[in-house]
C-alpha positions as CSV (number, residue, x, y, z in Angstrom):
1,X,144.2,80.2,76.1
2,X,146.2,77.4,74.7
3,X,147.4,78.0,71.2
4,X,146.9,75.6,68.0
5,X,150.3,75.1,67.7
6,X,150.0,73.2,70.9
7,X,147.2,71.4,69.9
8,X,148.1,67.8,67.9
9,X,145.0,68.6,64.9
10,X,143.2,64.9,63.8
11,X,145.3,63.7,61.0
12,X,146.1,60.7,59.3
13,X,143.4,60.4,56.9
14,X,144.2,61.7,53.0
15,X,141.6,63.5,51.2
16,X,141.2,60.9,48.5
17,X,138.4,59.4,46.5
18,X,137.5,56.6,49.2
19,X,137.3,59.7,52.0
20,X,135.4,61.8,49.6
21,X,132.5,59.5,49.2
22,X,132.5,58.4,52.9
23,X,132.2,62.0,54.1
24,X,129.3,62.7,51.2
25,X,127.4,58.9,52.3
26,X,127.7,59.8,56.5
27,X,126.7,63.6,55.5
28,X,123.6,62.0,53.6
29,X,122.7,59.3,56.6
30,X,122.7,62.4,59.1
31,X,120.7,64.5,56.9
32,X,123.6,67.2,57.4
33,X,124.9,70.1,55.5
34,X,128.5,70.9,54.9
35,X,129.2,74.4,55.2
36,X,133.1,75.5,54.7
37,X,134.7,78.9,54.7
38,X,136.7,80.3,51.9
39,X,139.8,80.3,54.3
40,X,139.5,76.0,54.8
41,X,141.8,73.9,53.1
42,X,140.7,73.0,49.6
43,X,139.5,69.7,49.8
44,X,137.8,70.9,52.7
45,X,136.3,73.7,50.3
46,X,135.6,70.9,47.4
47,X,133.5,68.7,49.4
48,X,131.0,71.4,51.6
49,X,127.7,72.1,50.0
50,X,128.8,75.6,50.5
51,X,131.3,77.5,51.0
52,X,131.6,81.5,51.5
53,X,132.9,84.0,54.3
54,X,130.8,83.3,57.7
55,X,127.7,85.1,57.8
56,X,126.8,84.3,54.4
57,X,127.5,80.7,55.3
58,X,125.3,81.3,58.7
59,X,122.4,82.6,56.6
60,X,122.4,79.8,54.4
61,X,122.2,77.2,57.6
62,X,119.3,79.2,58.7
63,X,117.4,78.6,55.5
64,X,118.0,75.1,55.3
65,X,115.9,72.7,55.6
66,X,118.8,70.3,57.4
67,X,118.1,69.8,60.9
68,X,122.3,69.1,61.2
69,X,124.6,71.6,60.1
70,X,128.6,71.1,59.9
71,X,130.4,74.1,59.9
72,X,134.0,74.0,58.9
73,X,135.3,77.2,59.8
74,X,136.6,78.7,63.1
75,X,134.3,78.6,66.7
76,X,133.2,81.8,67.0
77,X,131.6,80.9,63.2
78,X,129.9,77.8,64.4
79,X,128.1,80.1,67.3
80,X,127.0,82.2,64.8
81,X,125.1,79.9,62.8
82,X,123.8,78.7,66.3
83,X,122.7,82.0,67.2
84,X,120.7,82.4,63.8
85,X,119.8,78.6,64.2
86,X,118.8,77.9,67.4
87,X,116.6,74.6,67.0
88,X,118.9,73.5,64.6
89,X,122.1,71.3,65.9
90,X,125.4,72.5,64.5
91,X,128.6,70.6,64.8
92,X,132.1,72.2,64.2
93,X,134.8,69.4,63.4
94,X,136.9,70.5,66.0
95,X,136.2,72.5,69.0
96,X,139.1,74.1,69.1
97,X,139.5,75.8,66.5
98,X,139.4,78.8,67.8
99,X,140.2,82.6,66.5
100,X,143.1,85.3,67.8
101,X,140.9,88.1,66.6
102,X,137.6,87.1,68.7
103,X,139.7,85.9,71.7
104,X,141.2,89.8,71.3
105,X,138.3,91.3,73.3
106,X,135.9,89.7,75.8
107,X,132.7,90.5,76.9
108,X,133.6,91.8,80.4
109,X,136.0,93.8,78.6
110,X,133.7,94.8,76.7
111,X,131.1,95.5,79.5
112,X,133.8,97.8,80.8
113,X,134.7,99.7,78.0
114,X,131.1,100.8,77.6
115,X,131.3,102.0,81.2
116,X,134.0,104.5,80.3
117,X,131.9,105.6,77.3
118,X,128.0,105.3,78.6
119,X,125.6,106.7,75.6
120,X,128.2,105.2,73.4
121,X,127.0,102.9,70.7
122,X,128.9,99.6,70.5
123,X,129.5,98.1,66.8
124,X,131.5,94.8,67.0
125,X,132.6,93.0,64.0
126,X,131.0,89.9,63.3
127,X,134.4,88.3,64.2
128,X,133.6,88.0,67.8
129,X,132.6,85.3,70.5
130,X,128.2,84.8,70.8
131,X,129.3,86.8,74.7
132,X,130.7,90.0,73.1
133,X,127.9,89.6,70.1
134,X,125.5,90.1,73.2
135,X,127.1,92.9,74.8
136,X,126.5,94.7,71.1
137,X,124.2,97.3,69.4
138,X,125.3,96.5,66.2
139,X,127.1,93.8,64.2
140,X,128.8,94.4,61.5
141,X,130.8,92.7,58.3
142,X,133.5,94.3,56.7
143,X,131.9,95.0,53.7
144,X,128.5,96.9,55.7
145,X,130.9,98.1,59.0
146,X,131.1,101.5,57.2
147,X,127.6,101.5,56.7
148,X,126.3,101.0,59.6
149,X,128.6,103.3,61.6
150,X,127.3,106.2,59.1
151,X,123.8,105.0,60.3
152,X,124.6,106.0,63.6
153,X,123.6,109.8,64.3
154,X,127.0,111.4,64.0
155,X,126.8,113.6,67.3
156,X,126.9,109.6,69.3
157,X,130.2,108.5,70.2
158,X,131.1,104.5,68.6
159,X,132.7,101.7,70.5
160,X,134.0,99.7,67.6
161,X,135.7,96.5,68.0
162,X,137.4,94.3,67.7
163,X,140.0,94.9,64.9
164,X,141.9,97.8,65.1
165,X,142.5,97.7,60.6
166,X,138.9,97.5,60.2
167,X,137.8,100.5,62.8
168,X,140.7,102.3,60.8
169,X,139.1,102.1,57.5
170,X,135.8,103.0,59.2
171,X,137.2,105.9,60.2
172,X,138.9,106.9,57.3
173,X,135.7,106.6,55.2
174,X,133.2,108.3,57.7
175,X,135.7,110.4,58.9
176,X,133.9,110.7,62.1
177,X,137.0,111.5,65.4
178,X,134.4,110.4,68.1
179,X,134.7,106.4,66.7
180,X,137.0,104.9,69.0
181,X,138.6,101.5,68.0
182,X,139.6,98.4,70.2
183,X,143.0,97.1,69.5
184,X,142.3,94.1,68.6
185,X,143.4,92.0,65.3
186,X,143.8,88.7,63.3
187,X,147.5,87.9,63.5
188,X,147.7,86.5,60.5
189,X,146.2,89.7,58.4
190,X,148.2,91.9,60.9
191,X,151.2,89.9,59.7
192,X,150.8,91.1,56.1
193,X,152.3,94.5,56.4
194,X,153.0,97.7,54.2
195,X,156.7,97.3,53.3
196,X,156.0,93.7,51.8
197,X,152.4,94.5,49.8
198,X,154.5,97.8,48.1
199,X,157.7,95.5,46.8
200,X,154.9,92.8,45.7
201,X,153.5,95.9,43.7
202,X,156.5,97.2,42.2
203,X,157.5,93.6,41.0
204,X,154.4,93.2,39.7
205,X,153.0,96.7,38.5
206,X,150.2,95.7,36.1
207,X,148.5,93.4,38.5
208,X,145.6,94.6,40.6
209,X,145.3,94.9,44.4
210,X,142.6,92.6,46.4
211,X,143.0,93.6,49.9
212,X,141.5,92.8,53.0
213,X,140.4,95.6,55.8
214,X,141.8,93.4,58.4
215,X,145.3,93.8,57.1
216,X,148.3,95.5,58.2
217,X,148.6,96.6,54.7
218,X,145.8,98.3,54.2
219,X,146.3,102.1,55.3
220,X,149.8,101.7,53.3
221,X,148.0,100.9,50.4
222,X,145.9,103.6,50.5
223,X,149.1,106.0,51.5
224,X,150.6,104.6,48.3
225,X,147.9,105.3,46.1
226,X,147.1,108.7,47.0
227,X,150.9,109.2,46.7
228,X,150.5,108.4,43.5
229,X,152.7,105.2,43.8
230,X,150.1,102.9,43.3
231,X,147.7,103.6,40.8
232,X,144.4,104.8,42.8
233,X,142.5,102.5,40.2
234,X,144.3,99.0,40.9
235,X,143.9,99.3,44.9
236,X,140.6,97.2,46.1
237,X,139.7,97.3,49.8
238,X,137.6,94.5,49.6
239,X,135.5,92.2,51.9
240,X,136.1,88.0,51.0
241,X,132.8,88.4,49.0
242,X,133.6,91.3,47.7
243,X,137.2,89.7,46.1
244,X,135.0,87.1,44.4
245,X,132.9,89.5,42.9
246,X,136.0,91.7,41.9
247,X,137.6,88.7,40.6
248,X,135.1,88.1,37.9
249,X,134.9,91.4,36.6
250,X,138.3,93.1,36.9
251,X,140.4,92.8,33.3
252,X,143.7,92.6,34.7
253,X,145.5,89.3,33.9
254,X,147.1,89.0,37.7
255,X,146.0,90.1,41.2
256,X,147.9,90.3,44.1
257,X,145.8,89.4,47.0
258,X,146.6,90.1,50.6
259,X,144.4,87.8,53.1
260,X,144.4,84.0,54.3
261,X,146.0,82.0,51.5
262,X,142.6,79.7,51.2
263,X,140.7,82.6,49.7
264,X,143.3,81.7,46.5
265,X,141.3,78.3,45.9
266,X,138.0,80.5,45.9
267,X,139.4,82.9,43.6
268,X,141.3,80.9,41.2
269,X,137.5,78.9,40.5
270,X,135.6,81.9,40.0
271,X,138.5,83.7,37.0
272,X,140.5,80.6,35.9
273,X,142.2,83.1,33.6
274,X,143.6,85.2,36.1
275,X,146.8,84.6,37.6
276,X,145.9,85.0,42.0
277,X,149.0,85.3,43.9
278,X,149.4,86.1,47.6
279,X,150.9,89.3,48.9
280,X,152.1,87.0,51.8
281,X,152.1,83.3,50.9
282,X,153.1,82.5,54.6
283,X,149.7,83.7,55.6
284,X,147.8,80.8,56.7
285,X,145.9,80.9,59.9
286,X,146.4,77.6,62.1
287,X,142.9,77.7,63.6
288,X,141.6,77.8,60.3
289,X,143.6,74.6,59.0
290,X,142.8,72.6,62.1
291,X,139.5,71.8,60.2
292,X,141.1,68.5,58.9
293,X,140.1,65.3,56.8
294,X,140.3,63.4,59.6
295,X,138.9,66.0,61.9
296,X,135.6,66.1,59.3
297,X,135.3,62.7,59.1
298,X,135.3,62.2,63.2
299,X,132.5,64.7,63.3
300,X,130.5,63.1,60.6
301,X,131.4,59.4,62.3
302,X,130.5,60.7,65.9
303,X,128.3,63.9,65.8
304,X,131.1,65.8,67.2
305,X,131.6,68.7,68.6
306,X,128.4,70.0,68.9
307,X,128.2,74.4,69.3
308,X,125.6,75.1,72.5
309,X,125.0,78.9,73.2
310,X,123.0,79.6,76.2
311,X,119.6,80.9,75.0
312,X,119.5,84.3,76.9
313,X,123.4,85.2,75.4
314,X,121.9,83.7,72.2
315,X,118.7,86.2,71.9
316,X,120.7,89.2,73.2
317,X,123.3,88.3,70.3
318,X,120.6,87.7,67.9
319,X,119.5,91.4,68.1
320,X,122.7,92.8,67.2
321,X,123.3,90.3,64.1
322,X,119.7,91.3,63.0
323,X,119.8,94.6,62.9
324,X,123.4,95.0,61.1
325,X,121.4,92.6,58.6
326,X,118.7,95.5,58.1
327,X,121.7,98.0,57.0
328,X,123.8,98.1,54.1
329,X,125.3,94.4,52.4
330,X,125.3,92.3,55.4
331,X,125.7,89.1,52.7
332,X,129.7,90.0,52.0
333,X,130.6,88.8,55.5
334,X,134.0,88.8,56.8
């Protein structure tokens, strides 16, 4: 796969007034929605009719009444919303924009995995390509992926996949041995490691702890806590939903947060008061920020690049999103 850094993302156009209103005038004259997730760059986030983690943002284009929806967020994200939309024509500002954590399985991987294990029950994160979503039981999000592990009768071996953090912190919480985990991640939460959330901590030891499952971090977190380093109380395994809800009820003044640095712009709209810092400021996925001004406006401008899942991957992938929607808080997404 070539990487973004090798791909030159649209640029040249700044995010001002002028582009605003063009983007909201072609938006209006293609009858399209903007949908933008929490990890897009904030003007990006400022101008979509929505914004949230990717399922949430997939449901919402399924209820829509717009027959065009632009989805400014990562590929495998844009095939979800196809999957759940099928009739419905869903653009993605830039094609590539694609995702280290989905490319970190495929489905004839996947296919033989479940041949090593047959009986097994596969659970893949909703983080995956439309392919591996078809291959799979059960979706899951990481705010329902314990949940719907726990609803699988305990004596039947799981296939979980693909992030190694997340299958981690499923088993930890179901504490079931016969869930094995692909080892798979996102770099960027994989980058945001143990050593580096626990001098954060220490330098700032009345702030609370918003952490992601996908991160390196996590299990040292939890070590630190039951240690007794961290207090228990101020450590928050939390899904991108889950963060925003945290974030307007927790009292403390500051929160160290430890995910993809766009999820600050989120944050900081929903608890003004609260000081949001990073755990890792350097945490910015590239696939992610491809999503450009220029990008959006070239999509809008030219009804590009339109997301086409074939319709027998498509209905085999829409089984395994609908039933993890049937379980536990499928709305919390990624």
């Amino acid at each position: 796969m070539v990487v973004a850094e090798q791909l030159a993302p649209y640029a040249g156009v700044e995010p001002d007034q002028a582009w605003a209103q063009e983007v909201r005038r072609l938006a209006d004259e293609r009858g399209a929605v903007l949908l933008a997730h929490n990890y897009q760059l904030p003007a990006i986030q400022d101008i979509a009719d929505h914004t949230g983690d990717s399922l949430a943002l997939s449901r919402i284009a399924a209820s829509s009444d717009a027959s065009t929806i632009v989805f400014c967020g990562v590929h495998f994200m844009a095939e979800t919303a196809k999957i759940l939309s099928p009739e419905k024509k869903i653009l993605i500002p830039d094609e590539r924009a694609g995702c280290s954590l989905a490319d970190s399985i495929t489905a004839e991987q996947l296919r033989a995995w479940k041949a090593e294990h047959p009986g097994a029950v596969v659970v893949s994160y909703v983080n995956t390509t439309a392919e591996v979503k078809a291959e799979t039981d059960i979706c899951c999000t990481s705010s329902n992926a314990v949940d719907v592990v726990r609803s699988i009768p305990a004596d039947t071996e799981v296939l979980f996949c693909p992030d190694q953090f997340l299958g981690a912190h499923v088993r930890r919480e179901t504490g079931r041995e016969n869930v094995h985990v692909w080892a798979g991640e996102c770099h960027v939460h994989a980058g945001i490691n143990g050593a580096e959330l626990a001098d954060r901590a220490a330098a700032n030891p009345d702030a609370d702890l918003f952490i992601h499952p996908e991160c390196g971090c996590a299990t040292s977190a939890l070590y630190l806590a039951g240690e007794g380093t961290l207090p228990p109380e101020r450590v928050k395994i939390l899904s991108t939903g889950g963060m925003l809800d945290a974030a307007r009820g927790t009292g403390a003044e500051s929160v160290l947060v430890a995910t993809e640095v766009g999820m600050l712009h989120q944050l900081r709209r929903a608890a003004p008061e609260i000081d949001f810092r990073a755990v890792n400021d350097r945490a910015s996925c590239r696939y992610m920020k491809m999503i450009t001004p220029a990008a959006l406006l070239r999509c809008l401008r030219e009804e590009a690049d339109e997301v086409h899942v074939p319709a027998d991957v498509a209905e085999r992938a829409r089984a395994s999103v609908q039933r993890m929607i049937g379980i536990g808080k499928p709305g919390g997404g990624e």
